[in-house]
LOZADREN-835514 format. One record per residue (C-alpha): residue number from 1; residue in three letters; x, z negated, y. Coordinates in steps of 0.5 Angstrom, whole numbers, padded with zeros to 4 digits, m for minus. Layout:
<sites>
> NUM	ALA	X	Z	Y
...
</sites>
This chain:
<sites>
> 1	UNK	m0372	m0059	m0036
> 2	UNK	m0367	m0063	m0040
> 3	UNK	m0370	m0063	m0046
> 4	UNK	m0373	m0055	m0047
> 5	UNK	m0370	m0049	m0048
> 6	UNK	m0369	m0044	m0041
> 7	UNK	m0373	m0038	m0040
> 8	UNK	m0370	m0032	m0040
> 9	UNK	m0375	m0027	m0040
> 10	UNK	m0383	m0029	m0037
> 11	UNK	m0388	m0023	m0038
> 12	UNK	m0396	m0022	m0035
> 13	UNK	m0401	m0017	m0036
> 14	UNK	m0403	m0016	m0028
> 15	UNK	m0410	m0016	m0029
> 16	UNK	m0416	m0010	m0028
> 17	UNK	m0415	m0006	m0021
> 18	UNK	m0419	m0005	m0015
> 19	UNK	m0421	m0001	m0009
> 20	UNK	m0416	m0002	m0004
> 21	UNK	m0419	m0005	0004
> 22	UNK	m0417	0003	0006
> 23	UNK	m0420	0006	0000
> 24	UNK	m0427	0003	0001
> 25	UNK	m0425	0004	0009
> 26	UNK	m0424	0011	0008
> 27	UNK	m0431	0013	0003
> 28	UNK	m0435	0009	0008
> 29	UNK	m0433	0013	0014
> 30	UNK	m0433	0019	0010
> 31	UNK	m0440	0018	0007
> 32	UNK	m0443	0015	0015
> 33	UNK	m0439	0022	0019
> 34	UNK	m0442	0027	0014
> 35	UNK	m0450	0024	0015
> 36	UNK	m0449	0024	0023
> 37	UNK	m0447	0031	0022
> 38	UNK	m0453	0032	0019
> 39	UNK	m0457	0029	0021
> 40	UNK	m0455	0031	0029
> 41	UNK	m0452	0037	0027
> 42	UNK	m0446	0036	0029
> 43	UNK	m0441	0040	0024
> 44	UNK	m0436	0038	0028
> 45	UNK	m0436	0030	0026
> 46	UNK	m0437	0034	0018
> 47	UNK	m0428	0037	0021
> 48	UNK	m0427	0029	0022
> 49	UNK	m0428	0026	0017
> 50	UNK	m0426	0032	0012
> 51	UNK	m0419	0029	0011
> 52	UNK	m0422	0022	0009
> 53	UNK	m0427	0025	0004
> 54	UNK	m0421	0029	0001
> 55	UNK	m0417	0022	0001
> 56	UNK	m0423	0018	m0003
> 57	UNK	m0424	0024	m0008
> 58	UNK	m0417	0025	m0009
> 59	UNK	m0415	0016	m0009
> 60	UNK	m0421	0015	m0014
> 61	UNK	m0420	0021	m0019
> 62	UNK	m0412	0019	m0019
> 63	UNK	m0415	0011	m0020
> 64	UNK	m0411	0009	m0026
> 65	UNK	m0414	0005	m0032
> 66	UNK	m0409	0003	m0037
> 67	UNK	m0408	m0004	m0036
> 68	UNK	m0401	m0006	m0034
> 69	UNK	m0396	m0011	m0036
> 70	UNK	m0389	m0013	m0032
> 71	UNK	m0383	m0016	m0035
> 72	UNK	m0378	m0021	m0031
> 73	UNK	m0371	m0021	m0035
> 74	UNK	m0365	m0025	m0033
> 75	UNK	m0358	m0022	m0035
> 76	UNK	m0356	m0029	m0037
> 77	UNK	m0359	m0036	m0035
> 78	UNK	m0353	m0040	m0036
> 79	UNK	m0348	m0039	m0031
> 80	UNK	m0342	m0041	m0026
> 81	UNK	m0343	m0044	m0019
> 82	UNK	m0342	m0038	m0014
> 83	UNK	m0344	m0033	m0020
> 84	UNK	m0350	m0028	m0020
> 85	UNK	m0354	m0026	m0025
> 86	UNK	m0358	m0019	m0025
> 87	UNK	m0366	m0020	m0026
> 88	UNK	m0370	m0014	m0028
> 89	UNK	m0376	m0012	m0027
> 90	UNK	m0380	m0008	m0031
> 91	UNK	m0388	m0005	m0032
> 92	UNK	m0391	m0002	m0038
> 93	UNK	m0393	0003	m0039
> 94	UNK	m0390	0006	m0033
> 95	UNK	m0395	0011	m0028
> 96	UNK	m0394	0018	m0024
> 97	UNK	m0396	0016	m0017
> 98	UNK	m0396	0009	m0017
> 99	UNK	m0392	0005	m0012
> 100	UNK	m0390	m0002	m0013
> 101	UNK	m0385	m0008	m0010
> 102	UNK	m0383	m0014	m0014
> 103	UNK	m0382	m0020	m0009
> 104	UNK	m0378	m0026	m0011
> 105	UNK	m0379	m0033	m0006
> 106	UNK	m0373	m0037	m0003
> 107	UNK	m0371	m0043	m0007
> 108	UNK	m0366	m0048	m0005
> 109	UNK	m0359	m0046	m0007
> 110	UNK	m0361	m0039	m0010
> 111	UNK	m0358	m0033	m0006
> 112	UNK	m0362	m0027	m0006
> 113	UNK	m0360	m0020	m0007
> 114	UNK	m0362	m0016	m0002
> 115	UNK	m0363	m0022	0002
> 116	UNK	m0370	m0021	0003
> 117	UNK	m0372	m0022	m0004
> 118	UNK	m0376	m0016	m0003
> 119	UNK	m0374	m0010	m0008
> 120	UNK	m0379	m0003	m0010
> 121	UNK	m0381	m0001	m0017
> 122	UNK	m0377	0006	m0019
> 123	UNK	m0381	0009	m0025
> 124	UNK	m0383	0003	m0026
> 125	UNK	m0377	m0002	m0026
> 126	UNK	m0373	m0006	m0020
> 127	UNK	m0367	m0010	m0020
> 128	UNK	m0365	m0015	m0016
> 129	UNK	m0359	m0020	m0015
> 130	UNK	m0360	m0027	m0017
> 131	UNK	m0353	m0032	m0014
> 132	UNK	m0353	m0039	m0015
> 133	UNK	m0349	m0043	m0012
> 134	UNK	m0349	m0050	m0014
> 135	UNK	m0349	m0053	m0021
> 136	UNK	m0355	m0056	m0025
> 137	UNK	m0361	m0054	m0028
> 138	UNK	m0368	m0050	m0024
> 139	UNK	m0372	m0045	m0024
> 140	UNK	m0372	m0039	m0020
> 141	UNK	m0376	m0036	m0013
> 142	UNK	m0383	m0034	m0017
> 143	UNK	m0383	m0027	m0019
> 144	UNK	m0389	m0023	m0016
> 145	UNK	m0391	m0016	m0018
> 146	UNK	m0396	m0011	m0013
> 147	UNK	m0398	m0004	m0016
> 148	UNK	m0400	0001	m0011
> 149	UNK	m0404	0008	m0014
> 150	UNK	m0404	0014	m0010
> 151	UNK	m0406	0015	m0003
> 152	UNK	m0407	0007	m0003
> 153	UNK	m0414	0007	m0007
> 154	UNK	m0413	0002	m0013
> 155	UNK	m0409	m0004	m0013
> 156	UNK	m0407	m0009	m0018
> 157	UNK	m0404	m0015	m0016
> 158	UNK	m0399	m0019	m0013
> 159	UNK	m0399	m0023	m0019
> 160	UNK	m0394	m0029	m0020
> 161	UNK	m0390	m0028	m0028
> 162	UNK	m0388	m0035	m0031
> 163	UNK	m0382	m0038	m0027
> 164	UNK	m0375	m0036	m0031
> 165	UNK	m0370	m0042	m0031
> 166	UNK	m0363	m0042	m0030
> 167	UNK	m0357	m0047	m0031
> 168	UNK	m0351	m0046	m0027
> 169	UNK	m0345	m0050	m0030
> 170	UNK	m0340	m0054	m0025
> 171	UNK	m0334	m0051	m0023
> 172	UNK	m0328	m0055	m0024
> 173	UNK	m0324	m0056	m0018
> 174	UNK	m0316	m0054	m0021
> 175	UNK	m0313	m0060	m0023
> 176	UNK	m0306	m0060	m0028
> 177	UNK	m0302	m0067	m0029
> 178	UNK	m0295	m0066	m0032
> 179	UNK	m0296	m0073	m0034
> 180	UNK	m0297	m0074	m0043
> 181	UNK	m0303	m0079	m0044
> 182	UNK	m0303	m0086	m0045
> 183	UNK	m0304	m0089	m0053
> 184	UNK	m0304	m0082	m0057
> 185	UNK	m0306	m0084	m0065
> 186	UNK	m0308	m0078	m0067
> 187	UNK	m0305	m0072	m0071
> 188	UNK	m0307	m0066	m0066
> 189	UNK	m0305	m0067	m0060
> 190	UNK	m0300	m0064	m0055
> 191	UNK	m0297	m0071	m0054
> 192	UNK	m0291	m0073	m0056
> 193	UNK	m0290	m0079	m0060
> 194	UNK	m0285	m0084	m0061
> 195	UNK	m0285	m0082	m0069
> 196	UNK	m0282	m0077	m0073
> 197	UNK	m0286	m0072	m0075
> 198	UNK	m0288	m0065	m0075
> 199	UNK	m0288	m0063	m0068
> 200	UNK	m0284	m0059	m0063
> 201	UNK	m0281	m0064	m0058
> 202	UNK	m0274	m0064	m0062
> 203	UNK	m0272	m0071	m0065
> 204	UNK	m0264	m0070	m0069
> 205	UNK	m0261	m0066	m0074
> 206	UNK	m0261	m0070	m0080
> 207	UNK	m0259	m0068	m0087
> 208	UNK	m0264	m0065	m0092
> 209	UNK	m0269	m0068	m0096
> 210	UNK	m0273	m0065	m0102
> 211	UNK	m0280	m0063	m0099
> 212	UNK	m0276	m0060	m0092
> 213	UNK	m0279	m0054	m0089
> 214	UNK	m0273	m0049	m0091
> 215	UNK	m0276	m0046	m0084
> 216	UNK	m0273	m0053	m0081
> 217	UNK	m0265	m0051	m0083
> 218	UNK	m0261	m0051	m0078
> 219	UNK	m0256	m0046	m0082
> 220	UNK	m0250	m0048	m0076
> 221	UNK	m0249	m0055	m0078
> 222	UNK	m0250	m0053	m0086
> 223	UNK	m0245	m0048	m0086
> 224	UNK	m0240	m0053	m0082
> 225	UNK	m0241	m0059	m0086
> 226	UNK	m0241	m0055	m0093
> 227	UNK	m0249	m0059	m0094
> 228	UNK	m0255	m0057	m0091
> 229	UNK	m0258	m0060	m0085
> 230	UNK	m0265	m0060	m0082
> 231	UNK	m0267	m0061	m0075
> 232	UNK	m0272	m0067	m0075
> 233	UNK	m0278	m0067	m0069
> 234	UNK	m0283	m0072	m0066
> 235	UNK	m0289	m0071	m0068
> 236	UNK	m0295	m0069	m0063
> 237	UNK	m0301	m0073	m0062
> 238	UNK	m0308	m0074	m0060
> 239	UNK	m0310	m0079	m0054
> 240	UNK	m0317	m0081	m0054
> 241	UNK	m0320	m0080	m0046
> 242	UNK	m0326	m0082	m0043
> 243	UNK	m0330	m0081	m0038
> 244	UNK	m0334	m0085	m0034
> 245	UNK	m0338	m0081	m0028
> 246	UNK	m0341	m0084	m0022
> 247	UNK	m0349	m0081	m0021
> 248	UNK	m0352	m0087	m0017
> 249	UNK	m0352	m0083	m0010
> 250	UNK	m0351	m0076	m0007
> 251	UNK	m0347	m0077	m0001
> 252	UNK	m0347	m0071	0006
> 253	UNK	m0350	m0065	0006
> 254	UNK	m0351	m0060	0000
> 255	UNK	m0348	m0053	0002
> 256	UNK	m0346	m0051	m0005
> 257	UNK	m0340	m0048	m0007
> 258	UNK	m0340	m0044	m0001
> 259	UNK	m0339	m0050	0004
> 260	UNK	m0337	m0058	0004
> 261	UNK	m0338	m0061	m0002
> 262	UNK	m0343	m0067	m0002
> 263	UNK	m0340	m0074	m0006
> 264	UNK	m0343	m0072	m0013
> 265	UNK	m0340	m0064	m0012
> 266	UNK	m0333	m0067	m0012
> 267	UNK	m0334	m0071	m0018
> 268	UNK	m0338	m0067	m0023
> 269	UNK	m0333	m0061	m0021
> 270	UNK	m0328	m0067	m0021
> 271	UNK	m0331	m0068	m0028
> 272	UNK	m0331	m0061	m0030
> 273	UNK	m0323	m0061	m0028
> 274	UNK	m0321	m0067	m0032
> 275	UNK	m0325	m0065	m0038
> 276	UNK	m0321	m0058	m0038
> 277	UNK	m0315	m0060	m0038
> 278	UNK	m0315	m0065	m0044
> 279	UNK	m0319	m0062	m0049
> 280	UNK	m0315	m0056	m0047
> 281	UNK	m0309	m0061	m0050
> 282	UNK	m0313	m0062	m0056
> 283	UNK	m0315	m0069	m0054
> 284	UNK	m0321	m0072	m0055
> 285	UNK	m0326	m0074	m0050
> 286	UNK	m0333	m0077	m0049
> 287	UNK	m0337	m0077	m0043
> 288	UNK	m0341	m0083	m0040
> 289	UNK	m0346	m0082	m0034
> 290	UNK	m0349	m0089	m0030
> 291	UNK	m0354	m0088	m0025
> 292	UNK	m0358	m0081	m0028
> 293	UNK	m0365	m0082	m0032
> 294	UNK	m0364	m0077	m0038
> 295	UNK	m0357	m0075	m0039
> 296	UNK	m0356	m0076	m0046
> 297	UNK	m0349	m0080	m0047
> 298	UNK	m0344	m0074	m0050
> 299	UNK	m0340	m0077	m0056
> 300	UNK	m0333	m0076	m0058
> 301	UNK	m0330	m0068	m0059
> 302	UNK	m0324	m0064	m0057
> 303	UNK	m0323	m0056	m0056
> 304	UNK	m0327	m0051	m0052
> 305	UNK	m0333	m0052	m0055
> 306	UNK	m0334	m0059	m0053
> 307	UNK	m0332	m0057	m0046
> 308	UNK	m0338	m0053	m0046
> 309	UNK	m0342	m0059	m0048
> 310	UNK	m0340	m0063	m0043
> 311	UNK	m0341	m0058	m0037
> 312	UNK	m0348	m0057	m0039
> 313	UNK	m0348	m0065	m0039
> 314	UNK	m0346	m0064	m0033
> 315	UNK	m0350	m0060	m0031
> 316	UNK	m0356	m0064	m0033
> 317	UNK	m0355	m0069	m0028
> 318	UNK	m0360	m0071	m0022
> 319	UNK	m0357	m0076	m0017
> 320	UNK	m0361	m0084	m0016
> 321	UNK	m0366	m0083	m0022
> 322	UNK	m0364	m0089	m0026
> 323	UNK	m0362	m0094	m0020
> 324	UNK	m0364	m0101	m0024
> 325	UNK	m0358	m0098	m0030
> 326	UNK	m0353	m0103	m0031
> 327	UNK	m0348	m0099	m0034
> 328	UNK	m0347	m0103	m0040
> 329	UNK	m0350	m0098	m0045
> 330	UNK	m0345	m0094	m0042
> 331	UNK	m0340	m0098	m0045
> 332	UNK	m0341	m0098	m0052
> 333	UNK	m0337	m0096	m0057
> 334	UNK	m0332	m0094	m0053
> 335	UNK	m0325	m0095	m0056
> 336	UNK	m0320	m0100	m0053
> 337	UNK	m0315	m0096	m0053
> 338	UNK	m0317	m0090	m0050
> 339	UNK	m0316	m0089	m0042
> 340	UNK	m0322	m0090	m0039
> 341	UNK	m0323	m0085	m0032
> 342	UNK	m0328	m0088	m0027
> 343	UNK	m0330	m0082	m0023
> 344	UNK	m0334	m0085	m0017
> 345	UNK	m0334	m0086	m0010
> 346	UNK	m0335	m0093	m0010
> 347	UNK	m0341	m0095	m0006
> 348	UNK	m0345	m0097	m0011
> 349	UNK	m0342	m0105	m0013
> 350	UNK	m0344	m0103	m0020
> 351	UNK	m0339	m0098	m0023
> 352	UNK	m0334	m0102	m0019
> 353	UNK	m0337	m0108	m0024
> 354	UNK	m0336	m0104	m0029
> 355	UNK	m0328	m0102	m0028
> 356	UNK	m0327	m0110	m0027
> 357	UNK	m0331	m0110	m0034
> 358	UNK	m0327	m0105	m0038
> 359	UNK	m0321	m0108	m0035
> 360	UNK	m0322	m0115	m0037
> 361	UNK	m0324	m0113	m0045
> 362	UNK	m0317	m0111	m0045
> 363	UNK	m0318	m0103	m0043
> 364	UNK	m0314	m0098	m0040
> 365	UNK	m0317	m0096	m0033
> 366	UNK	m0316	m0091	m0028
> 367	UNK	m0321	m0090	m0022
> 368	UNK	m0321	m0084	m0020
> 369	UNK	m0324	m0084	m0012
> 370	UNK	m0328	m0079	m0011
> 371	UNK	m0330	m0080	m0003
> 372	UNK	m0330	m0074	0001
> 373	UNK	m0326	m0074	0008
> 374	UNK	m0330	m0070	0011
> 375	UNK	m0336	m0076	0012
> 376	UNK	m0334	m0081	0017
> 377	UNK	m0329	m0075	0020
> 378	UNK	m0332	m0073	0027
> 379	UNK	m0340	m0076	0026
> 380	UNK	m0343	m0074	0033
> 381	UNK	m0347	m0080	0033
> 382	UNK	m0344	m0087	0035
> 383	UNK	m0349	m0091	0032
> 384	UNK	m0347	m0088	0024
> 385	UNK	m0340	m0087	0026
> 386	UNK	m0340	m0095	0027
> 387	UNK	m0345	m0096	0020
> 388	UNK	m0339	m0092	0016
> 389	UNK	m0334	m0096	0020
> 390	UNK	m0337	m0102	0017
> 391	UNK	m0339	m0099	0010
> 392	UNK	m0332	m0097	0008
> 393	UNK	m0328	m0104	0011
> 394	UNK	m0333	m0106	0005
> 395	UNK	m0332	m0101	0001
> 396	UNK	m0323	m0103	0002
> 397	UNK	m0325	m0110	0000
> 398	UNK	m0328	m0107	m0007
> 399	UNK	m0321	m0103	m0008
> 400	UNK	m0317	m0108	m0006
> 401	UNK	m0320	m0112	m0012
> 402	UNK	m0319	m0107	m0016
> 403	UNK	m0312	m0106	m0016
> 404	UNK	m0311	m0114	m0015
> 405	UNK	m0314	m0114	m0022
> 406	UNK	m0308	m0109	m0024
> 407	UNK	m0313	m0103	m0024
> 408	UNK	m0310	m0097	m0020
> 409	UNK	m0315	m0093	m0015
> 410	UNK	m0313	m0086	m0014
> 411	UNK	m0316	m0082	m0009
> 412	UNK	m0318	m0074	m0012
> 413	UNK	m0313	m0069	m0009
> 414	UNK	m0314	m0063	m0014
> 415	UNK	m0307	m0062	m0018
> 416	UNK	m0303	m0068	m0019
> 417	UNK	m0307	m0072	m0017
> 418	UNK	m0306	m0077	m0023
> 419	UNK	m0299	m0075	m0025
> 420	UNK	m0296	m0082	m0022
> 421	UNK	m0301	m0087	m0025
> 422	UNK	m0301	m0084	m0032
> 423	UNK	m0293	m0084	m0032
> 424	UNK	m0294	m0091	m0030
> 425	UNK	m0298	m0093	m0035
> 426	UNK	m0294	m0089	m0041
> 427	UNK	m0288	m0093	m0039
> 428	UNK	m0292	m0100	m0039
> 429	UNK	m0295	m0098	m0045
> 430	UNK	m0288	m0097	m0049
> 431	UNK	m0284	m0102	m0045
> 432	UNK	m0283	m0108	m0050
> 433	UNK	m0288	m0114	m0051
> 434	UNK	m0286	m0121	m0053
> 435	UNK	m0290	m0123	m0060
> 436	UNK	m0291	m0129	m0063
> 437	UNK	m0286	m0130	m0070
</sites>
């Protein structure tokens, strides 16, 4: 579903109709009660079945004979977790005396509206309420549409329309760091650099020079000294981020947005929410995924429309679909100085290789630990509460070679959850360093 374009709007002709069970139920009757009453004289019979004549007569004389089409539309086929869509469903040409009811079938992760999945064409159109309530990308509960003449006589259908695909784009979790960006280098960020520049963290006030802006005059220092003065800057830079998102299991329930969220869910939103964060500071980012067959790598961007790219990226992710990936395609190209974000749970050993290989070329790495509490807290059954036991006092061996390699493991909070560690490698990374002479 990667690799097409969503379908949005699906249609069908509904196909010829026929004699519903009740209308031939109805004709036979009439027809065998009038010769019984003839045949024994019986007028009697002819005042019972009299009601059913009138009803196959009247049924085959309203029979509809134009050939119908139904129409599924979305309102919008890309949305957000816990968001809903309107699908509307529309016959032409729409017929008097036609009764119809449009069907929608239960799929995972997709809430109804009624919740039945059952709505009733009115003049010939029918809407209804789609609810996604978790990322990725599928197809909708099949569409069926049934139409119904009058008294009943002629049907046409259930016929299934082409199914209709939506994409429902990860929530970020909330998420804000105070903390500035390790190794800025470029030109249009919001950090601050060591440099003077055109920015807007204050630097001094020094004496004018030709090519000043006269906007940068500080009147108060010039009319004091009798020569002008300017207010100097540092100037504000870009920091180049990248992502690395662990996709090599799915670990708990899948309850959606609505419930506790499963080991993938807090690090796609996670994702979601660091993404947003930087490329609103006019950072730059790249997006890796280790772990998932047919998620393209996502190159380097900056600005909301990038963000827009990497949730869709997101979105595209598939839990366990490349378990032979060793990740190494994933570290190609990355700069070195870049801060490099591992987003994992840190089960699978591979993207703890990959964190020791990131480190050992030299690169800035930062583990963000993705694990949901709520796994090992309270399991009623004592054989998986001692599999988890001994499964984290693995994992704890994992983490404690990390960080005795100088890489720091941080466990995801939400807000500030990286303002500690990112201030700690802003100060080593201008603290001063010996060099050969």
């Amino acid at each position: 579903m990667s690799t097409r374009t969503l379908r949005a709007t699906a249609s069908r002709t509904l196909g010829a109709w026929h004699p519903t069970a009740a209308h031939q139920r109805a004709i036979a009757l009439a027809g065998l009660g009038a010769v019984l009453a003839a045949l024994g004289r019986r007028p009697d019979l002819l005042v019972l079945v009299a009601p059913l004549a009138v009803a196959a007569v009247w049924g085959q004389l309203a029979r509809p004979r134009e050939t119908v089409t139904a129409t599924a539309r979305l309102s919008d086929v890309t949305l957000r977790e816990g968001q809903a869509a309107g699908l509307r469903v529309v016959t032409e040409p729409s017929l008097p005396d036609v009764h119809g009811v449009v069907t929608v079938a239960r799929v995972p992760f997709v809430d109804r509206q009624p919740a039945g999945g059952v709505a009733t064409l009115d003049a010939g159109s029918a809407t209804m309420g789609l609810r996604s309530t978790r990322w990725g990308r599928r197809r909708l509960g099949t569409v069926s549409v049934c139409l119904t003449s009058a008294w009943g006589a002629y049907r046409v259908g259930p016929e299934d329309l082409p199914d209709l695909d939506t994409a429902t784009l990860p929530l970020p979790a909330a998420f804000d760091a105070s903390a500035p960006t390790p190794h800025p280098r470029g030109i249009v960020g919001l950090n601050r650099s060591n440099r003077p520049g055109s920015g807007s963290e204050f630097n001094t006030i020094r004496a004018f020079h030709p090519g000043d802006r006269l906007r940068r005059i500080s009147w108060p220092v010039s009319l004091r000294t009798g020569t002008l003065h300017v207010t100097s800057t540092f100037t504000d830079e870009d920091a180049h981020v990248v992502l690395l998102v662990d996709a090599f299991s799915d670990l708990g329930p899948r309850e959606g947005i609505d419930g506790r969220p499963t080991s993938l869910d807090v690090t796609v939103r996670a994702a979601g929410a660091i993404s947003e964060h930087f490329l609103r500071s006019n950072d730059r980012l790249t997006l890796r995924t280790v772990g998932a067959a047919e998620v393209p790598p996502l190159g380097t961007g900056s600005g909301t429309n990038h963000l827009r790219r990497v949730l869709d990226t997101l979105s595209l992710i598939t839990p366990a679909t490349e378990r032979h990936d060793t990740g190494e395609h994933a570290l190609r190209g990355i700069d070195p100085n870049a801060l490099c974000l591992v987003l994992s749970p840190l089960i699978d050993q591979t993207m703890v290789s990959l964190a020791h290989t990131l480190a050992a070329r030299g690169a800035t790495v930062v583990v963000v630990d993705t694990f949901p509490d709520h796994l090992v807290a309270g399991t009623g059954d004592v054989y998986q509460s001692l599999a988890w036991r001994m499964r984290l006092l693995s994992r704890e061996a994992q983490v404690t070679s990390l960080r005795m390699r100088g890489v720091p493991v941080v466990p995801w909070r939400g807000p500030g959850s990286l303002d500690l560690v990112l201030r700690d490698i802003a100060r080593r990374a201008s603290a001063p360093r010996l060099a050969r002479r």
